[in-house]
KOLROVEX-767936 format. One line per field, with one value per atom (N, C-alpha, C, O): residue number from 1; residue in one letter; atom name; x, z, y. Coordinates in Angstrom, 1 decimal, padded with zeros to 4 digits. Layout:
N
i = NUM; ...;
aa = A; ...;
at = CA; ...;
px = X; ...;
pz = Z; ...;
py = Y; ...;
***
This chain:
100
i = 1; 1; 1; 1; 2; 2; 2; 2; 3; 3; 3; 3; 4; 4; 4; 4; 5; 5; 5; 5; 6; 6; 6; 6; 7; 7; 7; 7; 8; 8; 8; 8; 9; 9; 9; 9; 10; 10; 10; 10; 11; 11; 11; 11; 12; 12; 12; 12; 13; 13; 13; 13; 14; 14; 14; 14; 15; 15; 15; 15; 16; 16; 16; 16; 17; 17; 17; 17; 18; 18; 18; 18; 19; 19; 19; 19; 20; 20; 20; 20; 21; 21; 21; 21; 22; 22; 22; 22; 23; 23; 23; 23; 24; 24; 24; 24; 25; 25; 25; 25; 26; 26; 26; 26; 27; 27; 27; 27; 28; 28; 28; 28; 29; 29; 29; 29; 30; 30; 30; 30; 31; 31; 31; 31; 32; 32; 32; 32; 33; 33; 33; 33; 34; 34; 34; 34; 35; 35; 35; 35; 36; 36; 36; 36; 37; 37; 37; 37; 38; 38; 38; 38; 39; 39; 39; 39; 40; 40; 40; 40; 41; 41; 41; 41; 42; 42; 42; 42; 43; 43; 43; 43; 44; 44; 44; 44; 45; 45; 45; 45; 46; 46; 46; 46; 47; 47; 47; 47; 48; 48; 48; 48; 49; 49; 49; 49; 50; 50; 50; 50; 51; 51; 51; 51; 52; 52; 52; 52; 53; 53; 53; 53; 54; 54; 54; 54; 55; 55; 55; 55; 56; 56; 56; 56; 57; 57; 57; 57; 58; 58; 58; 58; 59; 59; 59; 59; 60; 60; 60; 60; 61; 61; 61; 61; 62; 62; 62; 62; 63; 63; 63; 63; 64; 64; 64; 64; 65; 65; 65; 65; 66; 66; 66; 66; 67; 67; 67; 67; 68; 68; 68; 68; 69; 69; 69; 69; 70; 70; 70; 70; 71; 71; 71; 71; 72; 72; 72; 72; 73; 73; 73; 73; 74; 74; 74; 74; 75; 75; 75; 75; 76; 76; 76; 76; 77; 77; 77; 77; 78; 78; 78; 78; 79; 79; 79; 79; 80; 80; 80; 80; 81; 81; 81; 81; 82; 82; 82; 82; 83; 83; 83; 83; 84; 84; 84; 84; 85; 85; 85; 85; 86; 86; 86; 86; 87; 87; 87; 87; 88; 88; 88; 88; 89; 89; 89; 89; 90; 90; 90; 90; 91; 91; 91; 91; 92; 92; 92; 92; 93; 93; 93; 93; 94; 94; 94; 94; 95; 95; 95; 95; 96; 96; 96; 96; 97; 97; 97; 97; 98; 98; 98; 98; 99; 99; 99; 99; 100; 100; 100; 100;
aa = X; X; X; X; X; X; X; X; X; X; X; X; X; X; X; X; X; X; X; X; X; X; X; X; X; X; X; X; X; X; X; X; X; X; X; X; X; X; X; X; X; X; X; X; X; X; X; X; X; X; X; X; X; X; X; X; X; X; X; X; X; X; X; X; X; X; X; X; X; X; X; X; X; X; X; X; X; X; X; X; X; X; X; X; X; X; X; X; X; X; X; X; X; X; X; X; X; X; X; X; X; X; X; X; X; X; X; X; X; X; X; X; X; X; X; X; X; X; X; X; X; X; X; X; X; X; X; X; X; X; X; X; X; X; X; X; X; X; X; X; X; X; X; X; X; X; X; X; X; X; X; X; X; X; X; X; X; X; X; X; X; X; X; X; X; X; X; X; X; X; X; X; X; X; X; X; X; X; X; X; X; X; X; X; X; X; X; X; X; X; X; X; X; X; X; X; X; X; X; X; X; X; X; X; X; X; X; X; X; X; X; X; X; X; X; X; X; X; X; X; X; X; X; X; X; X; X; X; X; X; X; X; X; X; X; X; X; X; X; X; X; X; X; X; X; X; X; X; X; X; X; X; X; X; X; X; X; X; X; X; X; X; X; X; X; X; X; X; X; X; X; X; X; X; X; X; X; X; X; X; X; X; X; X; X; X; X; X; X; X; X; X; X; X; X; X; X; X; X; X; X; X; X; X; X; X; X; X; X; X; X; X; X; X; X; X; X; X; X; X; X; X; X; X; X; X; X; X; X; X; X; X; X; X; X; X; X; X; X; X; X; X; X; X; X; X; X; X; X; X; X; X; X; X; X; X; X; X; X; X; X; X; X; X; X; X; X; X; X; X; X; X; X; X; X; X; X; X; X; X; X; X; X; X; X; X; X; X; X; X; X; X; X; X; X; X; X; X; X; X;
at = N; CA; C; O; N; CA; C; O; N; CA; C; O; N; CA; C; O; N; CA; C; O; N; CA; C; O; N; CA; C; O; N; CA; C; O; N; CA; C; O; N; CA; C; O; N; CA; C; O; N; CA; C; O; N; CA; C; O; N; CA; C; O; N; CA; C; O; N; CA; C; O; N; CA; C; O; N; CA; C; O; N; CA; C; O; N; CA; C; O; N; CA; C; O; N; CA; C; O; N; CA; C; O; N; CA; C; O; N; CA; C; O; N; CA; C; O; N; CA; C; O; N; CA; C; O; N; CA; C; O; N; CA; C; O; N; CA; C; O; N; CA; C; O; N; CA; C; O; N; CA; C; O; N; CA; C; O; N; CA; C; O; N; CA; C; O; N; CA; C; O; N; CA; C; O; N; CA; C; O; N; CA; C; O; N; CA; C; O; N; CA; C; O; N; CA; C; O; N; CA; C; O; N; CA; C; O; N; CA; C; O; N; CA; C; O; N; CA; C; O; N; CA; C; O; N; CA; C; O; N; CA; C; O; N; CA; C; O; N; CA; C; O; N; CA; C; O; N; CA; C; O; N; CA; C; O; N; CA; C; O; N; CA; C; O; N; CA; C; O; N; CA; C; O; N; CA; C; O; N; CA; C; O; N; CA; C; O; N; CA; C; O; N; CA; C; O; N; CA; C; O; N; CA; C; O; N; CA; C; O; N; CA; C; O; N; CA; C; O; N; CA; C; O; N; CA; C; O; N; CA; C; O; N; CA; C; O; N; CA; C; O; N; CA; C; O; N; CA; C; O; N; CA; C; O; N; CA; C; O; N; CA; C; O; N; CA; C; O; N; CA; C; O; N; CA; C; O; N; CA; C; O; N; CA; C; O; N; CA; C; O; N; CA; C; O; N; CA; C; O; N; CA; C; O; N; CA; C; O; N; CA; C; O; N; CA; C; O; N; CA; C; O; N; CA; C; O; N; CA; C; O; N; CA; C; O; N; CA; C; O; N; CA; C; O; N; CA; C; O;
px = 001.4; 002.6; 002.2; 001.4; 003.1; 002.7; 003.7; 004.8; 003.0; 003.2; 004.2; 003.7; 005.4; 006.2; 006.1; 006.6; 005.4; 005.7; 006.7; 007.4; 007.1; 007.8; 007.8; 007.0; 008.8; 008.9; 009.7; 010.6; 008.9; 009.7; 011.1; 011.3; 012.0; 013.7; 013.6; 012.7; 014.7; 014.5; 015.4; 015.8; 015.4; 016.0; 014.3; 014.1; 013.1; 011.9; 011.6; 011.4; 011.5; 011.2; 011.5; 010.7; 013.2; 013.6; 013.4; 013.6; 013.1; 012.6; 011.2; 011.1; 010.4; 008.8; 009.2; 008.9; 009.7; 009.6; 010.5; 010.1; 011.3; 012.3; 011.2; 011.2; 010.4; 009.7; 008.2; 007.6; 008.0; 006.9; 007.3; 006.7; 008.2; 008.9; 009.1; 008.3; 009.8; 010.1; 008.7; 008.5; 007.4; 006.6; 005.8; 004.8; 006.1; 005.7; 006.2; 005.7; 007.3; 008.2; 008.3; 008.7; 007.6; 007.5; 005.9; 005.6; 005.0; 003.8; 003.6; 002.9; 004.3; 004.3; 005.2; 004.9; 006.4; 007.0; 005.9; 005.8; 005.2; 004.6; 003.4; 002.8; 003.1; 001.6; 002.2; 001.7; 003.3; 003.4; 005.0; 005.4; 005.9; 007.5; 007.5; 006.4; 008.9; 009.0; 007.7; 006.7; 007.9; 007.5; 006.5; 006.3; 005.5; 004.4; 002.9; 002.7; 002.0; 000.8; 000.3; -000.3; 000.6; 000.3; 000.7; 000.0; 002.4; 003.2; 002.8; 003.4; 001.5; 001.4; 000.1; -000.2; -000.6; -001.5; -001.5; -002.3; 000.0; 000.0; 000.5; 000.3; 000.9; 002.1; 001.0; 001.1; 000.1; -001.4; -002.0; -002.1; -002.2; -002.8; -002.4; -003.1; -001.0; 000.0; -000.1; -000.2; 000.0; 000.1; -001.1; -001.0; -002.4; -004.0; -003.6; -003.9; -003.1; -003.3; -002.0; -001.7; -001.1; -000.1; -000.6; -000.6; -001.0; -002.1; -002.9; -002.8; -003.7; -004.5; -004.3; -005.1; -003.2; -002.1; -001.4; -001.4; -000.9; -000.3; -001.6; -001.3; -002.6; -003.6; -004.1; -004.2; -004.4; -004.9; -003.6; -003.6; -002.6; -001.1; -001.1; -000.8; -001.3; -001.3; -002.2; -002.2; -003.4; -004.4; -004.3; -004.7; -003.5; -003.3; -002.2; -002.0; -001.6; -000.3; -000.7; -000.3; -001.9; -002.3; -003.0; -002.9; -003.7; -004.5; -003.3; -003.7; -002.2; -001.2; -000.7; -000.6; -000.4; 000.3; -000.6; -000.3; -001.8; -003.3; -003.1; -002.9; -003.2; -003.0; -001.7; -001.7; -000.5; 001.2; 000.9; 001.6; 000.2; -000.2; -000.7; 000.0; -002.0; -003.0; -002.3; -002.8; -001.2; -000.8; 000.6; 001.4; 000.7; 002.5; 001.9; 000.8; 003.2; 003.5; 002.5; 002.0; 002.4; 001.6; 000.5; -000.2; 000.0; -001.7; -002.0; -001.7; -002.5; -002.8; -004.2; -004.6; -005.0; -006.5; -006.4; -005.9; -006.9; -007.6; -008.5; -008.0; -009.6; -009.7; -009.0; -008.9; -008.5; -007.9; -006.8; -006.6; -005.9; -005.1; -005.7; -005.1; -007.2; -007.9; -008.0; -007.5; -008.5; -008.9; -007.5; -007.8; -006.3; -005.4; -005.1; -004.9; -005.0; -004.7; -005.7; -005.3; -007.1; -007.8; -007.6; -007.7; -007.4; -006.9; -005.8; -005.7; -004.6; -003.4; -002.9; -002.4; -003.0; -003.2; -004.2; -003.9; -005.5; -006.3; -006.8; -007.8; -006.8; -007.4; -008.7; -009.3; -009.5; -010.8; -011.1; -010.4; -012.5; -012.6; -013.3; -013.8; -013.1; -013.8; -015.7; -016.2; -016.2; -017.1; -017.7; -018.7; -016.9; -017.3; -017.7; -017.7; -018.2; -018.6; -018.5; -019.2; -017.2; -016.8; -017.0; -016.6; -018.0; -018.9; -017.9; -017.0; -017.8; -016.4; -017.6; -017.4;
pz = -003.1; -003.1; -003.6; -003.0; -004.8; -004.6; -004.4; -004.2; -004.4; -003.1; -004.5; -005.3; -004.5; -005.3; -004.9; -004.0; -005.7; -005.7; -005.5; -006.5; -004.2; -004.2; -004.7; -004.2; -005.8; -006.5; -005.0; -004.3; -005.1; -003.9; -004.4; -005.5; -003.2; -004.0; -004.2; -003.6; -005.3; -005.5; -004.2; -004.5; -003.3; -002.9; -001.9; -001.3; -002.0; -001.4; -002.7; -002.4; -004.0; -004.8; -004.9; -005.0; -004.7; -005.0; -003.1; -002.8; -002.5; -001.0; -001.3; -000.8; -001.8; -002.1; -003.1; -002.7; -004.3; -004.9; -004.3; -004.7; -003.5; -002.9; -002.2; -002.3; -001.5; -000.6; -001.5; -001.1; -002.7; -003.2; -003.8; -003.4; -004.7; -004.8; -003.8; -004.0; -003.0; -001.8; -001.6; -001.7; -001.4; -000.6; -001.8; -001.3; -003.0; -004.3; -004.4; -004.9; -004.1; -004.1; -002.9; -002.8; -001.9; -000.6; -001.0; -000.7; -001.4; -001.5; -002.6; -002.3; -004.1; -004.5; -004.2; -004.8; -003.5; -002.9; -001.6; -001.6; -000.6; 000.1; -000.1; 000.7; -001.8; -002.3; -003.3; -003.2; -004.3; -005.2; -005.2; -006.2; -004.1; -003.7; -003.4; -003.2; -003.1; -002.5; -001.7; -002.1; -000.5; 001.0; 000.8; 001.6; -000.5; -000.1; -000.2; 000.1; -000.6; 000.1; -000.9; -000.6; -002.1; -003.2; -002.6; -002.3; -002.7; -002.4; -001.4; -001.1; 000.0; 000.8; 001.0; 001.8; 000.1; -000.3; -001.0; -001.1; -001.6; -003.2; -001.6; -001.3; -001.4; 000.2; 000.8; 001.3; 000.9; 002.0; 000.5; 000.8; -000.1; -001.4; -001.3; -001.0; -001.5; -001.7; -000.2; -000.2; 001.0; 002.3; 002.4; 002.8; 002.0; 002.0; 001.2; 001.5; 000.3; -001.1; -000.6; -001.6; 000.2; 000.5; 001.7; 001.8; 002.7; 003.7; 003.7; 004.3; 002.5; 002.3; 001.4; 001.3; 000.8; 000.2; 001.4; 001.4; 002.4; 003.6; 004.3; 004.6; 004.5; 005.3; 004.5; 005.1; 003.5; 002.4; 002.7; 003.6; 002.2; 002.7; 003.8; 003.7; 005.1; 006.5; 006.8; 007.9; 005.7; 006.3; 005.3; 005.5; 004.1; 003.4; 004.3; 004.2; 005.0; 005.6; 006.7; 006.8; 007.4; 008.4; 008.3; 009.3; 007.4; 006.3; 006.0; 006.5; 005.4; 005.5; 006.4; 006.4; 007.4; 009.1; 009.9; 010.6; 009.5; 010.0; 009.3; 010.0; 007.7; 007.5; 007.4; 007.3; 007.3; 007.9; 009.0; 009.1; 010.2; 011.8; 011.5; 011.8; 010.8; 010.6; 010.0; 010.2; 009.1; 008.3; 008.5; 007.8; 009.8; 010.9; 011.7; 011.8; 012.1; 012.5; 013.9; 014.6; 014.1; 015.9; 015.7; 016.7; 015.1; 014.9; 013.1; 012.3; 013.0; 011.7; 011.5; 012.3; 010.5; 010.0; 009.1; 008.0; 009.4; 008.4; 007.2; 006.1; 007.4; 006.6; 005.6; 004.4; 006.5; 005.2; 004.4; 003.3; 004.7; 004.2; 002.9; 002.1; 003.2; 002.1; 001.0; -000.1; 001.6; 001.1; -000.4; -001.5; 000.3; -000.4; -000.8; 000.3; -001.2; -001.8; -002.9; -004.0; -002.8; -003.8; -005.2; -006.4; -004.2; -005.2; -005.9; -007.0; -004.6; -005.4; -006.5; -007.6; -006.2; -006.9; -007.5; -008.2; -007.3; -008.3; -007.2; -007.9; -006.7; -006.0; -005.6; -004.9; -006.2; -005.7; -005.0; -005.3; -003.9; -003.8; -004.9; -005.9; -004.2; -005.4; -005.2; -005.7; -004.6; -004.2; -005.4; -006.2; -005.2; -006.3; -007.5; -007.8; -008.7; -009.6; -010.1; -009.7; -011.4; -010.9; -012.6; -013.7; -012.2; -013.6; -013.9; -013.2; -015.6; -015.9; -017.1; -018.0;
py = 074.4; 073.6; 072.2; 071.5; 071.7; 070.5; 069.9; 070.3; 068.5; 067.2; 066.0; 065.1; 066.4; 065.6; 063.4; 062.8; 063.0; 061.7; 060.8; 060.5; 060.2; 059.4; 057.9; 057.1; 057.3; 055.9; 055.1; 055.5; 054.1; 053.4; 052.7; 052.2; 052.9; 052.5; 051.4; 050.7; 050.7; 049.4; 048.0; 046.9; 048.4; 047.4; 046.9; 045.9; 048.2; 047.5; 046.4; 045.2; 047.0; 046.1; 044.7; 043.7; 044.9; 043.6; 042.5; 041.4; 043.4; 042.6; 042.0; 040.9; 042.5; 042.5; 041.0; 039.8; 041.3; 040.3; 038.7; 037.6; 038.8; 037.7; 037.5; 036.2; 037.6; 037.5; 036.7; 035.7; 037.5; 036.7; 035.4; 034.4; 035.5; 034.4; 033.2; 032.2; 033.1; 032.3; 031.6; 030.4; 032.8; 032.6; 031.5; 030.8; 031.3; 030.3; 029.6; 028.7; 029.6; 028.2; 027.2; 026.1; 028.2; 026.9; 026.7; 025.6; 027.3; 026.4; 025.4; 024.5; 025.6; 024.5; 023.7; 022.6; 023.6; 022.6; 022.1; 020.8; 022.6; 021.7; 021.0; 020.4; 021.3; 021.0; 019.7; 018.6; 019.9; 019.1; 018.5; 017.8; 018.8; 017.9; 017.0; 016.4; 016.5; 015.1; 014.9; 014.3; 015.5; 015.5; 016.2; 017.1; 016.1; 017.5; 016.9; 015.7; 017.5; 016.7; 015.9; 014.9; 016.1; 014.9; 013.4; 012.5; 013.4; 012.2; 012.0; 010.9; 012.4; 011.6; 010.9; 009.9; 011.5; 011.1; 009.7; 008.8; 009.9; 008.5; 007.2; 006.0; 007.9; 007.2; 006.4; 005.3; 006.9; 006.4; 005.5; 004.3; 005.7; 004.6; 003.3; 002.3; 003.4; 002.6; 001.3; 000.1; 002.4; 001.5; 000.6; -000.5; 001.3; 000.8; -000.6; -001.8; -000.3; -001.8; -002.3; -003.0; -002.4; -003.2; -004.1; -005.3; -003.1; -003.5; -005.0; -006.0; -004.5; -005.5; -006.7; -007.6; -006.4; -007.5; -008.6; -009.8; -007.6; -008.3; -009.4; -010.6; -008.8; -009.7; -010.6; -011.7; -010.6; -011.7; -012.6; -013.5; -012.4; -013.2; -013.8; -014.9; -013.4; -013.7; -014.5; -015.0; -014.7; -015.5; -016.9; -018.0; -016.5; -017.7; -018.2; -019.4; -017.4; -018.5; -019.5; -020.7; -018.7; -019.2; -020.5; -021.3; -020.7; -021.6; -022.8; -023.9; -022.9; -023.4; -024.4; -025.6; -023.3; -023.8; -024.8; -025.7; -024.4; -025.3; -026.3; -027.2; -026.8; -027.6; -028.6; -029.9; -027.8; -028.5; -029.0; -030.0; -028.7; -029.0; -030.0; -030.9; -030.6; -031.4; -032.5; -033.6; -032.5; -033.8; -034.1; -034.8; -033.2; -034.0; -035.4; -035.8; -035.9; -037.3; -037.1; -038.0; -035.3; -036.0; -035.4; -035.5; -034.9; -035.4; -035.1; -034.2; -036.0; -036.2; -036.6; -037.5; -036.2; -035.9; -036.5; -036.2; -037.6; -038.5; -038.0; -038.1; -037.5; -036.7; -036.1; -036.4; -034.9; -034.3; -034.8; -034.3; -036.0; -036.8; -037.8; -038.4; -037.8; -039.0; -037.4; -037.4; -036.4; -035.3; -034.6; -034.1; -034.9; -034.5; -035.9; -036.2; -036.6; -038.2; -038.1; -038.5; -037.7; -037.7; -036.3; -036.1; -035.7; -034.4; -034.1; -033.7; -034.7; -034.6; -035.6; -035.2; -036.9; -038.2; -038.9; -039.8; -038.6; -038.7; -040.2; -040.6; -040.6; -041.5; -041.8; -040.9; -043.1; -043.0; -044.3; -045.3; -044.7; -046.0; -046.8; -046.5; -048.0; -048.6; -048.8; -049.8; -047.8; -048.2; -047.0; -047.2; -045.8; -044.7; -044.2; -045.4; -043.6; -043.6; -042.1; -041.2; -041.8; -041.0; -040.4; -040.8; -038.8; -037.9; -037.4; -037.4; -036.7; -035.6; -035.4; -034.5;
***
């Protein structure tokens, strides 16, 4: 007796393939989509070099505030006041001799 071959019906087929499908479309969606591991990668790049944009900025501010503190009416640095007089206006004594 033989053993007649069964073709599997098509609604396993078309289950088999909805299934493979789907199962390709959510891996390159969570490898290369909005929300997928590339973009969070670029996302972490981005934060690193903004990061360190921010603290360079935070310390130039700070740099600032120290010297706005230093050349207000209640305490003021002699110093740095001859310091910026010379640099910003070109001021020298007359005791000086001055190379270019």
């Amino acid at each position: 007796m033989a053993v007649a071959k069964r073709r599997p019906s098509i609604a396993v087929l078309i289950y088999t393939a909805s299934v493979v499908t789907l199962g390709g479309y959510f891996t390159f969606a969570s490898v290369q989509g909005e929300y997928g591991l590339f973009r969070r990668i670029q996302i972490e790049a981005e934060r690193g070099a903004l990061q360190s944009t921010s603290d360079l900025l935070e310390a130039e501010l700070a740099d600032m505030r120290n010297k706005s503190m230093r050349l207000s009416d209640g305490y003021l640095d002699l110093d740095l006041l001859d310091e910026q007089a010379r640099d910003v206006l070109g001021y020298l004594r007359t005791d000086e001799i001055v190379i270019r």
